[in-house]
N, C-alpha and C positions, 0 to 999 in steps of 0.2 A: 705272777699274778694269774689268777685261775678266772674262768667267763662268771662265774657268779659276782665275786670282787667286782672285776668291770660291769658286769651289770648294776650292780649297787652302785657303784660310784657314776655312772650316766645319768643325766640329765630327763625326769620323766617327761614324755610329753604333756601339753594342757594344750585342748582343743577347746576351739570358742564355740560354743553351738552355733547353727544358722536356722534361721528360720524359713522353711522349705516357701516358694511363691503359690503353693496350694495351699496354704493355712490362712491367705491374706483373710476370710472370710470368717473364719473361725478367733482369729484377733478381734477383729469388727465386734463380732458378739460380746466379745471379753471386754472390750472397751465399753459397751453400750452398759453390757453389766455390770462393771466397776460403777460407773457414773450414774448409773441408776440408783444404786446400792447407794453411796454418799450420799445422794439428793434425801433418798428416803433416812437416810440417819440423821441427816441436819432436818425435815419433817420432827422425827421423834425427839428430837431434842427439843423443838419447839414445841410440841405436844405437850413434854414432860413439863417441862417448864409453866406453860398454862395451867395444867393438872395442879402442879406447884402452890403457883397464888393461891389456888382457889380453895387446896384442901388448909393450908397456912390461914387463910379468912375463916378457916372451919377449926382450926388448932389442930389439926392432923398434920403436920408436915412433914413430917419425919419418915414419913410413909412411901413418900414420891421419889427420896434420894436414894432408894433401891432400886428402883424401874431406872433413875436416870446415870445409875452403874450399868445397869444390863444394855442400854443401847447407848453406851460410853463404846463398852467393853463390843457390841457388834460392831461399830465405826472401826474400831480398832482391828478387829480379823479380814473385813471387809478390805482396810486401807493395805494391811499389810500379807493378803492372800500370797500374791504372790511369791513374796518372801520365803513366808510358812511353807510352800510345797517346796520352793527355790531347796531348804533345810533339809526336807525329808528324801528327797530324788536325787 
């Protein structure tokens, strides 16, 4: 058996990341900013929503269930950021 073979055949390592005790600070902001970010997307749902009734009292409604895709769809990037970079890195 030749060192290539046993290399192949071992076991790779997987290391957990850590999170260094200088970054506690830089988390903080990430948290504030997540939670900011959903506050404000559950805001634009409600928004849309009002927008909603009023344009439907007007017969336009069909209009409003675009806008309340695009701030579906930011809830959606916002909820799952981390994930998303988690993919690319």
């Amino acid at each position: 058996m030749n060192s290539i073979s046993a290399l192949a055949a071992s076991v790779i390592p997987n290391p957990t990341p850590v999170v260094p005790e200088q970054a506690g600070g830089l988390l903080t902001i990430l948290n504030w900013a997540s939670g900011i970010g959903l506050v404000l997307g559950v805001l634009g749902v409600i928004i849309v929503g009002i927008g909603m009734v009023i344009q439907l009292q007007r017969g336009e409604g069909a209009q409003a269930i675009g806008k309340l895709g695009w701030v579906l769809m930011g809830c959606i990037i916002i909820t799952g950021a981390a994930g998303i970079v988690r993919a690319f890195v």
